[in-house]
N, CA, C and O atoms as a Tinker XYZ file with bonds, in Angstrom:
   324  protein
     1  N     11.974000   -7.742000    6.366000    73     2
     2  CA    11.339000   -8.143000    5.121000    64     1     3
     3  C     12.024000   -7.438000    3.948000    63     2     4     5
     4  O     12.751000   -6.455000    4.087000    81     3
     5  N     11.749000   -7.986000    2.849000    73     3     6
     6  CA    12.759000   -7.801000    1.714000    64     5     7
     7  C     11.827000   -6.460000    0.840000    63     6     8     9
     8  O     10.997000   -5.879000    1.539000    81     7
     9  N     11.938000   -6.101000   -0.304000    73     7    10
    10  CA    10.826000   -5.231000   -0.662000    64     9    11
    11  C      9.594000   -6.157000   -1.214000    63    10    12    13
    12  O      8.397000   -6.128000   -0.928000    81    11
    13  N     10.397000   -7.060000   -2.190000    73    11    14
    14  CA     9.764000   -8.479000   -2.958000    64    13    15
    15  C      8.126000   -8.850000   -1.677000    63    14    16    17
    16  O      6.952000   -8.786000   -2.042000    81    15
    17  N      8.659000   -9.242000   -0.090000    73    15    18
    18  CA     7.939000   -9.709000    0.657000    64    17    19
    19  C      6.994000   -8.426000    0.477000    63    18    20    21
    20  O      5.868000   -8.575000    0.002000    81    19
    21  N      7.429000   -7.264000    0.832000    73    19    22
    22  CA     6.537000   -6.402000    1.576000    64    21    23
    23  C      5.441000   -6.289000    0.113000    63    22    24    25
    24  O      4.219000   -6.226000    0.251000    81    23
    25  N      5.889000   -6.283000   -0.783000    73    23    26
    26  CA     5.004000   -6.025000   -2.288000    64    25    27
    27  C      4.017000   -7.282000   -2.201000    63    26    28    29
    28  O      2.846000   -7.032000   -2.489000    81    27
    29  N      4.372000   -8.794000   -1.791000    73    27    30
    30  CA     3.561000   -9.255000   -2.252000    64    29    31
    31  C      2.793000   -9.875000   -1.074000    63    30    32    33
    32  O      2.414000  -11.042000   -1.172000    81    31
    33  N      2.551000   -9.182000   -0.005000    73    31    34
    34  CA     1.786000   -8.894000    1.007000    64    33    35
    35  C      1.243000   -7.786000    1.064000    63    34    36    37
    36  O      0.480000   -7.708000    2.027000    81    35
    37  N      1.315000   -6.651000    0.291000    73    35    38
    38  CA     0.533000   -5.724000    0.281000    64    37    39
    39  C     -0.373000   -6.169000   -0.885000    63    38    40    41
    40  O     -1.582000   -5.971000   -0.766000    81    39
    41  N      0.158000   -6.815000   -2.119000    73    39    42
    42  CA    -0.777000   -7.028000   -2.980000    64    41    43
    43  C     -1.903000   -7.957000   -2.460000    63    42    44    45
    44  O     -3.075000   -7.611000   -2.602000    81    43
    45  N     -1.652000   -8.861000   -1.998000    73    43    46
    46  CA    -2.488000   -9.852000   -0.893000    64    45    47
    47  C     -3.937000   -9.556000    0.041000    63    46    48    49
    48  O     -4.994000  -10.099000    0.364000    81    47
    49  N     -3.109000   -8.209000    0.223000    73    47    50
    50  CA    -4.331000   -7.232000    1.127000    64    49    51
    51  C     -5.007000   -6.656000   -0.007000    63    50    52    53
    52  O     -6.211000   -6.913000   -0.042000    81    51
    53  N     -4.632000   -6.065000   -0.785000    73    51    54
    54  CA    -4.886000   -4.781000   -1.946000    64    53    55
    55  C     -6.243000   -6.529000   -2.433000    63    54    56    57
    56  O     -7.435000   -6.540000   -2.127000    81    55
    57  N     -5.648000   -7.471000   -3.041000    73    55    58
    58  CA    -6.983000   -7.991000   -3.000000    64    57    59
    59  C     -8.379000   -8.671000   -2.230000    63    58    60    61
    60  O     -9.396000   -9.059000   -2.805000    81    59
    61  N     -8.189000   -8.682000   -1.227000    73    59    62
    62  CA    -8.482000   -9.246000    0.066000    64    61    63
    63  C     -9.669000   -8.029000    0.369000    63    62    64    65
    64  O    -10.874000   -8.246000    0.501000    81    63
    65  N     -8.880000   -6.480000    0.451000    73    63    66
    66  CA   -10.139000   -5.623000    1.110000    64    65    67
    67  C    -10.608000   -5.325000   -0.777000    63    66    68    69
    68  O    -11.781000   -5.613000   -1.017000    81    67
    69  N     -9.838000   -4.837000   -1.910000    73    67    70
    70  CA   -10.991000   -3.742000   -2.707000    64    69    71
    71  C    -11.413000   -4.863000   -4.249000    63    70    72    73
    72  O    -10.500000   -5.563000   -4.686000    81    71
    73  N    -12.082000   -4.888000   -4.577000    73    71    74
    74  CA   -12.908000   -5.312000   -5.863000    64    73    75
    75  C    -12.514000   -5.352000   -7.082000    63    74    76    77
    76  O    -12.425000   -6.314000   -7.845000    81    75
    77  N    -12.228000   -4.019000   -7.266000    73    75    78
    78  CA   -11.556000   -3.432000   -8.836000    64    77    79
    79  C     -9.894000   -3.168000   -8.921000    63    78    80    81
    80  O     -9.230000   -2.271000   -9.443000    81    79
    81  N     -9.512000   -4.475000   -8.099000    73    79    82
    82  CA    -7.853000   -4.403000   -8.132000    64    81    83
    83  C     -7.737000   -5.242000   -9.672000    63    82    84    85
    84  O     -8.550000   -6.068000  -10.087000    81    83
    85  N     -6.655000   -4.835000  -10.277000    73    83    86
    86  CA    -5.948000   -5.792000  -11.492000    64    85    87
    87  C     -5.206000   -6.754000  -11.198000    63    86    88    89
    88  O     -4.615000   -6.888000  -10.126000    81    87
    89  N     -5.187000   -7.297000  -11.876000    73    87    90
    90  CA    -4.237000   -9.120000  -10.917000    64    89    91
    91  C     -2.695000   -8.746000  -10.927000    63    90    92    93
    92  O     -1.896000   -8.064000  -11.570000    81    91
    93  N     -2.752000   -9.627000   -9.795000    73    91    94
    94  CA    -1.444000   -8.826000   -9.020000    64    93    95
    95  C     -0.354000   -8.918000  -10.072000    63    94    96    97
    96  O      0.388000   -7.939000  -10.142000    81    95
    97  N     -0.144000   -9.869000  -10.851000    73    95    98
    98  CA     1.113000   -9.642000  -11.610000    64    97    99
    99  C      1.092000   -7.983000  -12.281000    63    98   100   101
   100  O      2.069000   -7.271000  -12.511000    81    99
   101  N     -0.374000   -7.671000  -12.494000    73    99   102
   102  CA    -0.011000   -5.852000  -13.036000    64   101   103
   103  C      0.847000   -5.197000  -12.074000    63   102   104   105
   104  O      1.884000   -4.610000  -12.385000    81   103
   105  N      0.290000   -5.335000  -10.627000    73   103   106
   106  CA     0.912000   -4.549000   -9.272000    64   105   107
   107  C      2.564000   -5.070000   -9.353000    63   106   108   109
   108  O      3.135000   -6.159000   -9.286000    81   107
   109  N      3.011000   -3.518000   -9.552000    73   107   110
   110  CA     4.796000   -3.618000   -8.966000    64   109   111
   111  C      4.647000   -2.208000   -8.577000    63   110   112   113
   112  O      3.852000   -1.282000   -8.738000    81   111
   113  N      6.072000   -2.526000   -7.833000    73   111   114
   114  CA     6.351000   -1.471000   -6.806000    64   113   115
   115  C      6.659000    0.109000   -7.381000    63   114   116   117
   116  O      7.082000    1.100000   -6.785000    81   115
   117  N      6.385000   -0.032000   -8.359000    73   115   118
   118  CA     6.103000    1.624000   -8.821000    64   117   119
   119  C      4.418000    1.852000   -9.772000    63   118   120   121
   120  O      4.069000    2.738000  -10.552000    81   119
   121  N      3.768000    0.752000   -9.312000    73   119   122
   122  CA     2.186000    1.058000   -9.437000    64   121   123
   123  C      2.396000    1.877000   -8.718000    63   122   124   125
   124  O      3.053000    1.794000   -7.680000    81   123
   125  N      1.474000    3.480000   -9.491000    73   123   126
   126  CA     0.931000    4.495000   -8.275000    64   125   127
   127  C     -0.461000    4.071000   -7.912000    63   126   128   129
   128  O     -1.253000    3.508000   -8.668000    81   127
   129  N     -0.679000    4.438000   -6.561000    73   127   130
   130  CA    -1.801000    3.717000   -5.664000    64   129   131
   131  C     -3.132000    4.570000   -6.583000    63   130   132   133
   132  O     -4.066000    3.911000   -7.041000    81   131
   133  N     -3.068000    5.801000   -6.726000    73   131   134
   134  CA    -4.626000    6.857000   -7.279000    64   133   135
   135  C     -4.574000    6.530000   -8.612000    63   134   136   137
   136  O     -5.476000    5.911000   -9.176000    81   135
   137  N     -3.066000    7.101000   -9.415000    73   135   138
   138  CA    -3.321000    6.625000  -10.851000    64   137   139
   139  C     -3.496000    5.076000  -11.397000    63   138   140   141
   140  O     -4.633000    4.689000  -11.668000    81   139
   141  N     -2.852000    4.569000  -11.489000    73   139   142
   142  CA    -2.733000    2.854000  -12.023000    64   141   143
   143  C     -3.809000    2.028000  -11.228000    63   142   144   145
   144  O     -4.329000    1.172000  -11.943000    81   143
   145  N     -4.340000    2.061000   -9.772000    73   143   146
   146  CA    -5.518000    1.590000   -9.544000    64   145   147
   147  C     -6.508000    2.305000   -9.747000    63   146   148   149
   148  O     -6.754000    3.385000  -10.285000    81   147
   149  N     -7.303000    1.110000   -8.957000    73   147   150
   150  CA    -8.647000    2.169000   -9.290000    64   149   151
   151  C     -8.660000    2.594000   -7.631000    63   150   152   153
   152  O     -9.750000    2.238000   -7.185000    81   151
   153  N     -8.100000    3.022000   -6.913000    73   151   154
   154  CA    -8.353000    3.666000   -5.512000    64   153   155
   155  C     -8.552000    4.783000   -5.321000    63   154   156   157
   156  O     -7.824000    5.548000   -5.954000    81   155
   157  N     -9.587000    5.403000   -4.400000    73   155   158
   158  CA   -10.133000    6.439000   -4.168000    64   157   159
   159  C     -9.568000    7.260000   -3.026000    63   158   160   161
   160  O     -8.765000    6.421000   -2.617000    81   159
   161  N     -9.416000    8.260000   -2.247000    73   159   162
   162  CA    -8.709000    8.747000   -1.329000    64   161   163
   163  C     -9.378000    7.664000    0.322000    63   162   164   165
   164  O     -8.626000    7.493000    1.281000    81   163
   165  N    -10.721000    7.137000    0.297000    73   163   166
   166  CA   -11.198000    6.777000    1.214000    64   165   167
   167  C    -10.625000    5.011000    1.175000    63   166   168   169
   168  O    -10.724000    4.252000    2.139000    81   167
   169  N    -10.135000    4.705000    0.061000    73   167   170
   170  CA    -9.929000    3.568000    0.339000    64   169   171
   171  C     -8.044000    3.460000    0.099000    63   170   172   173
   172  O     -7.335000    2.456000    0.038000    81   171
   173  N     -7.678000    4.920000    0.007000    73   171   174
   174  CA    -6.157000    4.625000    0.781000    64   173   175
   175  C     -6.213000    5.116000    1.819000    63   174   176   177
   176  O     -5.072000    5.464000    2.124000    81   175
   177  N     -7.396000    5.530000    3.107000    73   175   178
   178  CA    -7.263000    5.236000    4.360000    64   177   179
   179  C     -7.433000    3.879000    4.499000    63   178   180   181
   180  O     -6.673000    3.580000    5.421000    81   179
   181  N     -7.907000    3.031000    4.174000    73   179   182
   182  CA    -8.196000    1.619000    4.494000    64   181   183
   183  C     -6.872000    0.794000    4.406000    63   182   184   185
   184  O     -6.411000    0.144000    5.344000    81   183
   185  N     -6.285000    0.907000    3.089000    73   183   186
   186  CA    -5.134000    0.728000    2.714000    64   185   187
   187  C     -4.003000    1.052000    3.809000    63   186   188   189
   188  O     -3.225000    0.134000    4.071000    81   187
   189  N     -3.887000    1.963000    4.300000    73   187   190
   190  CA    -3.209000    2.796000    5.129000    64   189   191
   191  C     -3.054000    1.894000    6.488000    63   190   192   193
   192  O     -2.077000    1.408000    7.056000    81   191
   193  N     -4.348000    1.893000    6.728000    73   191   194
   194  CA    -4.755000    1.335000    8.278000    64   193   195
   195  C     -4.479000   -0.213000    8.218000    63   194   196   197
   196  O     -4.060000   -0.855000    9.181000    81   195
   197  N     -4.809000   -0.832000    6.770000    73   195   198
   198  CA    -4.677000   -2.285000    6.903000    64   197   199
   199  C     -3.191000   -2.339000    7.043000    63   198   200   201
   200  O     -2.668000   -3.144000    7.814000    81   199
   201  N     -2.527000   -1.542000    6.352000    73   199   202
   202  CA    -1.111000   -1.848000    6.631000    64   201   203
   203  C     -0.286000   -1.470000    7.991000    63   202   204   205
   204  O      0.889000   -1.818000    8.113000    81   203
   205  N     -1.022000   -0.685000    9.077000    73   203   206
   206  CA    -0.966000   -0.508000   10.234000    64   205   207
   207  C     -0.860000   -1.667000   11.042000    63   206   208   209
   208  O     -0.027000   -1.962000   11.899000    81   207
   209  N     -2.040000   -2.382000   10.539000    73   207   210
   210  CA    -2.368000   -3.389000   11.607000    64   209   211
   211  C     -1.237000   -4.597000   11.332000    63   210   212   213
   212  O     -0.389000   -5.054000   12.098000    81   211
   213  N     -1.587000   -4.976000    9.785000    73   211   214
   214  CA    -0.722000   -6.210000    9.619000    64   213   215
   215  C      1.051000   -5.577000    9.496000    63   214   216   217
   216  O      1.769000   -6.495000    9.098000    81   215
   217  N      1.516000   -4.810000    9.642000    73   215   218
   218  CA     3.055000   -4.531000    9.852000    64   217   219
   219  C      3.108000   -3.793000   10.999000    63   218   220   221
   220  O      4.163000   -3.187000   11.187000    81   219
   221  N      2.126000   -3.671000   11.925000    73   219   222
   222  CA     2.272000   -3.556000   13.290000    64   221   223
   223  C      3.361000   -2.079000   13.552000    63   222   224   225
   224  O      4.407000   -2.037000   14.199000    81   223
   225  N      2.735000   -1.076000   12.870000    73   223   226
   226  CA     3.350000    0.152000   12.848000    64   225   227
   227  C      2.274000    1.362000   12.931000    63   226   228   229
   228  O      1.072000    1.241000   12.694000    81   227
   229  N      2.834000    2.358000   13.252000    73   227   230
   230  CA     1.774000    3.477000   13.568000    64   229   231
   231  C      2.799000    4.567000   12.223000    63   230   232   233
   232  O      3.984000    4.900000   12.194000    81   231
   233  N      1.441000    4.876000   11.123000    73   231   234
   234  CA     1.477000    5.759000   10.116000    64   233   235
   235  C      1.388000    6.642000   10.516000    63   234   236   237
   236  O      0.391000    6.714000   11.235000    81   235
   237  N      2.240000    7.962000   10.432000    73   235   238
   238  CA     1.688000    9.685000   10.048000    64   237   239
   239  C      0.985000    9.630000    8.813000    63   238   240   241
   240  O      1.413000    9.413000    7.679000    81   239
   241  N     -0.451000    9.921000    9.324000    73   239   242
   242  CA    -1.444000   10.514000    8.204000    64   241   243
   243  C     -1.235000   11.530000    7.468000    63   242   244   245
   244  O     -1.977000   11.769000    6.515000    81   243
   245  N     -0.090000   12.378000    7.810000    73   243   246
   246  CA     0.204000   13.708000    7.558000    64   245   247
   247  C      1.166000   13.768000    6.275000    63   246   248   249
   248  O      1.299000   14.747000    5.542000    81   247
   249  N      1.966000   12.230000    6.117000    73   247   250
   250  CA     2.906000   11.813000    5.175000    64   249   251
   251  C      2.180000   10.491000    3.867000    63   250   252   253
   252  O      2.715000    9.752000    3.040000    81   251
   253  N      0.918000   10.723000    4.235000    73   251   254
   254  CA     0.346000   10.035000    3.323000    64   253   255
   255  C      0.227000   10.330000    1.596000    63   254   256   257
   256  O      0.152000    9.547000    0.649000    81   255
   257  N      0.251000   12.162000    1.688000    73   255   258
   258  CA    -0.077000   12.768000    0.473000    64   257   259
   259  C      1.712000   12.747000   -0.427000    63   258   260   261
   260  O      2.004000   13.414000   -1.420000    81   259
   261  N      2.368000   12.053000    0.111000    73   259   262
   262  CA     3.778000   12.134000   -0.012000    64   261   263
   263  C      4.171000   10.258000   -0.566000    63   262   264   265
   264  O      5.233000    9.790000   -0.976000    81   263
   265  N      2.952000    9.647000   -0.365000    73   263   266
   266  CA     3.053000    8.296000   -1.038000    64   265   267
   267  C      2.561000    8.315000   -2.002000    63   266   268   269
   268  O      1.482000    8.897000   -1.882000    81   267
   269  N      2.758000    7.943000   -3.127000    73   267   270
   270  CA     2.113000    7.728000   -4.657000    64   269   271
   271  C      2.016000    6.183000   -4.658000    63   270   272   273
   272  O      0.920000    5.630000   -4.575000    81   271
   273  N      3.263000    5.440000   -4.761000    73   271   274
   274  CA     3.674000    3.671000   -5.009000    64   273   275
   275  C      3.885000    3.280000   -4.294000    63   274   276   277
   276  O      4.127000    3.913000   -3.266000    81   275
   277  N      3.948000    1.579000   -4.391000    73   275   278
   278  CA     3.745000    1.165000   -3.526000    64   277   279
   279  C      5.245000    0.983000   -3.009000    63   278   280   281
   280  O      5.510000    0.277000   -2.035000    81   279
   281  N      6.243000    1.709000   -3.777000    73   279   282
   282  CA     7.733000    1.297000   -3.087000    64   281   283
   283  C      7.928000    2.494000   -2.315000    63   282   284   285
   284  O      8.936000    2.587000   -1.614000    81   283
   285  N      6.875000    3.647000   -2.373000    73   283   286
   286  CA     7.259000    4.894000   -1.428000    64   285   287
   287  C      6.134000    4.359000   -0.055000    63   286   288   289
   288  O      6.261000    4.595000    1.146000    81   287
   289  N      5.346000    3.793000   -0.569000    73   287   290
   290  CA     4.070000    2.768000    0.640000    64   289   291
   291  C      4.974000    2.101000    1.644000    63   290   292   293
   292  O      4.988000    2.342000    2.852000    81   291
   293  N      6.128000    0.773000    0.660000    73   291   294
   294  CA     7.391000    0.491000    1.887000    64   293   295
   295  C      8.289000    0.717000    2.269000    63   294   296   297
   296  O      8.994000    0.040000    3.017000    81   295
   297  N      8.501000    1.926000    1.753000    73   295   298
   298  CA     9.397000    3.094000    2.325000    64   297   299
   299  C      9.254000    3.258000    3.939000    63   298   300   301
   300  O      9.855000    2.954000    4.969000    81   299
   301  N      8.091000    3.925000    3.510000    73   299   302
   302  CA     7.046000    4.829000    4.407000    64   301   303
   303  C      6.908000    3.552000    6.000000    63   302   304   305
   304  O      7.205000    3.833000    7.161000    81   303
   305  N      6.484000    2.480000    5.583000    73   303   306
   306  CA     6.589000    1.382000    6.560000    64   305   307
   307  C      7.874000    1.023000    7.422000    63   306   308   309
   308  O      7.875000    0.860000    8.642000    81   307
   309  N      8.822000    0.942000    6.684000    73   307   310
   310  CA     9.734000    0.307000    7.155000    64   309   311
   311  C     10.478000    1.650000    7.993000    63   310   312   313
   312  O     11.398000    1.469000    8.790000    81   311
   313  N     10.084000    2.610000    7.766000    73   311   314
   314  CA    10.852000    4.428000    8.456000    64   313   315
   315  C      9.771000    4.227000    9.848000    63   314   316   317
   316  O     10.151000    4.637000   10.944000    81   315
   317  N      8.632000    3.673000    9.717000    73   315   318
   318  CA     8.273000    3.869000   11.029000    64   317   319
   319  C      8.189000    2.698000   12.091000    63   318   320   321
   320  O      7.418000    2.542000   13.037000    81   319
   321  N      9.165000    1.978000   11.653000    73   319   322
   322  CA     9.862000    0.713000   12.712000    64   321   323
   323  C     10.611000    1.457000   13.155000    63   322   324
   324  O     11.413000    1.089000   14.014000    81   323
């Protein structure tokens, strides 16, 4: 997947699970996930996990505090293929 794909499948989800997302044209790949949304630490585990399931990868939780955006988010994805 390209970054373009992975951004606008995460935005997809980002509206799908939370409420108080901004429409996706705001979301680019250097939105930070805490500042520029409105996301809380409990709903970038959700975030986290949804992207587990649908890119079929297993996250270190431990490298989470080391993601801000969402281009260090498909960073972070594509390192654990």
């Amino acid at each position: 997947m390209t970054e373009q794909e992975y951004l606008a499948r995460i935005r997809e989800l980002m509206q799908a699970r939370f409420d108080d997302i901004p429409p996706v044209e705001e979301i680019d790949l250097d939105t930070d996930l805490m500042e520029d949304l409105p996301l809380v630490s409990l709903d970038m585990v959700d975030l986290i996990l949804t992207c587990e399931t649908t890119f079929n990868v297993k996250l270190d939780m431990a490298d989470a505090k080391n993601t801000h955006t969402i281009r260090q988010l498909i960073a972070w994805i594509e390192s654990a293929k």
